[in-house]
N, C-alpha and C positions, 0 to 999 in steps of 0.2 A: 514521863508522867510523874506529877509531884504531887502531894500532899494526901488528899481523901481523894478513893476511888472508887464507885458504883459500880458491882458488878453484874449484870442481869441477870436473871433466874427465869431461864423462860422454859416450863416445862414442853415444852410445842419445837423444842429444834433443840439439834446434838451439838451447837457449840455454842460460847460466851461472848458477850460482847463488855469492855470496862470501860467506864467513861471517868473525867476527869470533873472533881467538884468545887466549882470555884466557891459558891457560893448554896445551901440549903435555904429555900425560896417557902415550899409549903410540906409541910408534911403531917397530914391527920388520916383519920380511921373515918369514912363512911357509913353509912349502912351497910357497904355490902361488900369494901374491899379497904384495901391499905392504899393509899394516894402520897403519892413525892412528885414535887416537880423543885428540883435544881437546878443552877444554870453552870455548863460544860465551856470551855473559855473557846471553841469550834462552834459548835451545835449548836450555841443559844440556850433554853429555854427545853426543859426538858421535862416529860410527863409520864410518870410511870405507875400502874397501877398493878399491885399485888406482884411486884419484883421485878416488870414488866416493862419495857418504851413501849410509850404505846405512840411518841410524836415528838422530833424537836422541830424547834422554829428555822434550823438550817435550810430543813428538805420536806417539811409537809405538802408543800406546796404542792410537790410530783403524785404524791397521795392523792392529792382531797383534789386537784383539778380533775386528775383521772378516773375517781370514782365516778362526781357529779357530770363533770363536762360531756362525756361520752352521752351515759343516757342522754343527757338535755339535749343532746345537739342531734343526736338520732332518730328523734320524738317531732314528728311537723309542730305539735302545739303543748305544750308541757304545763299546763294551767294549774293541776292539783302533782304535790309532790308528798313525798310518804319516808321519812328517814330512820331507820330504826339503831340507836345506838348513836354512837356518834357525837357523846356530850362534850366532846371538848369543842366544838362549831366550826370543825374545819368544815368540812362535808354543807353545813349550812350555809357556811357563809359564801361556800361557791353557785349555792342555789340561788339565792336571791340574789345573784347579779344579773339575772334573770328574768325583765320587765314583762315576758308573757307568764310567769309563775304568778299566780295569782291568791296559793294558798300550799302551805308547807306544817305541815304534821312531823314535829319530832316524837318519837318514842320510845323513852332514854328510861331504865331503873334504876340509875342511882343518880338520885339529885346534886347529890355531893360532885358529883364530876363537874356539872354545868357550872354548880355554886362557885367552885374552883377555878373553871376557865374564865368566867367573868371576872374574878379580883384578879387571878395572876398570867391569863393568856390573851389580853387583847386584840392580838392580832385576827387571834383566829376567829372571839364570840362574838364579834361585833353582831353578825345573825340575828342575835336572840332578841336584841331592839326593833329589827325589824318589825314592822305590826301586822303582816301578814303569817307572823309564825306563832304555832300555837305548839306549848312543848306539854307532854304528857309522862306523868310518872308511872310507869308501869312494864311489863314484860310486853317483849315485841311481838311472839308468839303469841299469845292470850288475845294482842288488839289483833292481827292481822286474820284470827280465827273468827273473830265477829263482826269482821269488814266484810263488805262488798262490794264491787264496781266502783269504788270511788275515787281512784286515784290512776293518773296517767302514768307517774312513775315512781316505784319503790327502791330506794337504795337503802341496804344493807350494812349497815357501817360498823361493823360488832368490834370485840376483842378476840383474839384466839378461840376456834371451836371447842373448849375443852369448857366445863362449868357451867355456867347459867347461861352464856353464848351456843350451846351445844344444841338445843332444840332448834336454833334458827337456821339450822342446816338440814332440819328432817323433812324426810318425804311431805307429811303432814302438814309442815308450815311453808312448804316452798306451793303446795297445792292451793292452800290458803292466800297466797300472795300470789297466783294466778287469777285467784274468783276476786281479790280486793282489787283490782285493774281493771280501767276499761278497756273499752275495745282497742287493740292497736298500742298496748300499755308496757310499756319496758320496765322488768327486773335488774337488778346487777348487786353484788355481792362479793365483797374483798373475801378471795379462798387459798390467799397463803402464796405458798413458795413453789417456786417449780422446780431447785435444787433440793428442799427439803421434804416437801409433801407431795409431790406426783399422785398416789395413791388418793389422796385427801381429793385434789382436785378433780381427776377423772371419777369419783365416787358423788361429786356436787354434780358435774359437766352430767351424767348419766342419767340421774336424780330427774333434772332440769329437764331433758331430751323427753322424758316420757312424758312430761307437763306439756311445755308450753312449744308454740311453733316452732321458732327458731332460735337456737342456741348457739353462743360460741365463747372466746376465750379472747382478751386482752391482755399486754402486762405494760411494767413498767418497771426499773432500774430503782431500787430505793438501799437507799448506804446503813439505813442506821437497823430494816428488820433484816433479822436470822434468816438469810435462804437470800436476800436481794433482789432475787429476776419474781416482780410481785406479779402476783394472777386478780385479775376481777372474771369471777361468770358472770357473764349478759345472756338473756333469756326475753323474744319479744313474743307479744302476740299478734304481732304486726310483719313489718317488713324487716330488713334485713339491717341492725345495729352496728355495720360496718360504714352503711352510708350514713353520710353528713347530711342531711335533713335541712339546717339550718345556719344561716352564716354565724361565724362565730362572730360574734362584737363588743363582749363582756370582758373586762382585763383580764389577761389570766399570764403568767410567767413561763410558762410549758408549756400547757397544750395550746394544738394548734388545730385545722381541720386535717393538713399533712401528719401532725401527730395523731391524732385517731382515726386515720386510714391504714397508716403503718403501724400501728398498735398492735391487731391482731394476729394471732399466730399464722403462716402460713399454714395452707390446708395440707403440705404434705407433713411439716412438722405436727399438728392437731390430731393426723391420722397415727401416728407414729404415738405418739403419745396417750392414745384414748384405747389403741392395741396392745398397749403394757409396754411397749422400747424403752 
C-alpha cells in the first residue's frame, strides 16, 4: 500500500481496517457528523461518516439487496414501505425496483448525507427521483412514535448503535414500529456482527420476541464491515419471513429466492446462540 491511507475508527469493534486513497472525493462537516467519501483503487467509492465506512461501491450491493430484498419478497403485497436511515439510497434504491411498492417513506436526520449521495454516489440515489419517495428530515424514533398502522414494511437502515442511532434499538421504539405496521407487516434491522457483537444481537433478537409474532435472524458475508458474518433481525406480524412470498423479478446481483432461503440461520445454530455458546 502506497501514498495516503484511511484508517477506520470504529468505536463498535476491536480491530482496524486501512484503506488506500487514491483520490479525496468529498469531505465536509454536516449538521450532525463528519462525512468523507474517497475513492480506494479496490473498493471504488467510499463513504465514511464520523471515522466510519459506512459503504463502498465494491460490495454494497450484498448490503442493500439483503436488507430490502428479504422483507419485500416475504411480504405477499408490499405497497407502503418505511426506511429509516439509510441516506446514502442503497437500501431505496432496492425498494423501488418494486412495481407493487406504491409509496416509500425515508426518515433520514442528517440531510447532508442524501445531499452528498446525490452529487458523489450515483449509483446508489438514483431512488430519490423516484416520485413515489417522500424523504423526511427528522429522528426515526420520534416518527415511528406517532405512526400507526400505516406501513406494510419497516426497514431499519441506521449507522452503528452507539449515538443518535442508539434509541432505534429500544424496547420503546421497536414497540412502536410494531403499532406503525399493518396487519401481517414485516420489520428487519441491520444488528451488526456475529464475530463481534453476539451479545448486541441476541439483546435485539429478545427485544423483538416479546413484540412481535415471529422472529428470526438472517446474515450475509460483507468484506469491508468489522465482524463480516453481518446479522439483519426480521420480526413479522404475519407469517413466517423465511418464505419467499413472491417471485423475484427485480435485477438484483446476489440475492436470489435460493439466497433468502439459505440466509437464515439454522434453528440449531439460532438456538445455540440465543443460549449464550
Amino acid at each position: 500500500m502506497s501514498g495516503i491511507v484511511f484508517r477506520e475508527q470504529d468505536p463498535f469493534a476491536p480491530i482496524e481496517y486501512a484503506y488506500e486513497v487514491e483520490e479525496v472525493i468529498c469531505r465536509r462537516r454536516t449538521k450532525h457528523q463528519e462525512l468523507l467519501i474517497f475513492r480506494d483503487p479496490y473498493f471504488g467509492r467510499v463513504l465514511v461518516l464520523d471515522g466510519v465506512v459506512q459503504l463502498t461501491e465494491r460490495d454494497e450491493h450484498f448490503y442493500h439487496e439483503m436488507l430490502a430484498q428479504v422483507p419485500l419478497h416475504a411480504h405477499p403485497s408490499p405497497k407502503s414501505v418505511l426506511i429509516i436511515g439509510g441516506g446514502d439510497g442503497g437500501t431505496l434504491r432496492e425498494v423501488v425496483k418494486h412495481e407493487v411498492v406504491k409509496k416509500v417513506v425515508m426518515v433520514e436526520l442528517d440531510a447532508g448525507v442524501i445531499e452528498a449521495a446525490k452529487e458523489f454516489l450515483p449509483t446508489l440515489s438514483i431512488g430519490f427521483a423516484d416520485p413515489r419517495t417522500e424523504v423526511l428530515e427528522m429522528d426515526g424514533a420520534v416518527f415511528l412514535a406517532k405512526t400507526r398502522g400505516e406501513f406494510d414494511v419497516i426497514i431499519i437502515d441506521s449507522t452503528d448503535p452507539v449515538g443518535p442511532a442508539e434509541s432505534l434499538f429500544s424496547e420503546a421504539c421497536f414497540t412502536h414500529a410494531f403499532s406503525s405496521l399493518k396487519p401481517g407487516g414485516i420489520f428487519v434491522a441491520q444488528t451488526e456482527s456475529l464475530h463481534f457483537h453476539r451479545d448486541f444481537v441476541r439483546h435485539v433478537q429478545r427485544r423483538l420476541a416479546g413484540i412481535f409474532n415471529v422472529v428470526s435472524l438472517y446474515t450475509v458475508s460483507l468484506a469491508t464491515y468489522a465482524g463480516n458474518w453481518w446479522t439483519f433481525s426480521i420480526a413479522s406480524k404475519g407469517g413466517d419471513p423465511k418464505e419467499v412470498l413472491r417471485k423475484c423479478v427485480v435485477p438484483a446481483r446476489y440475492y436470489t429466492e435460493e439466497v433468502h432461503r439459505h440466509a437464515f440461520l439454522p434453528q440449531g445454530v439460532y438456538q445455540r446462540l440465543m443460549a449464550g455458546d
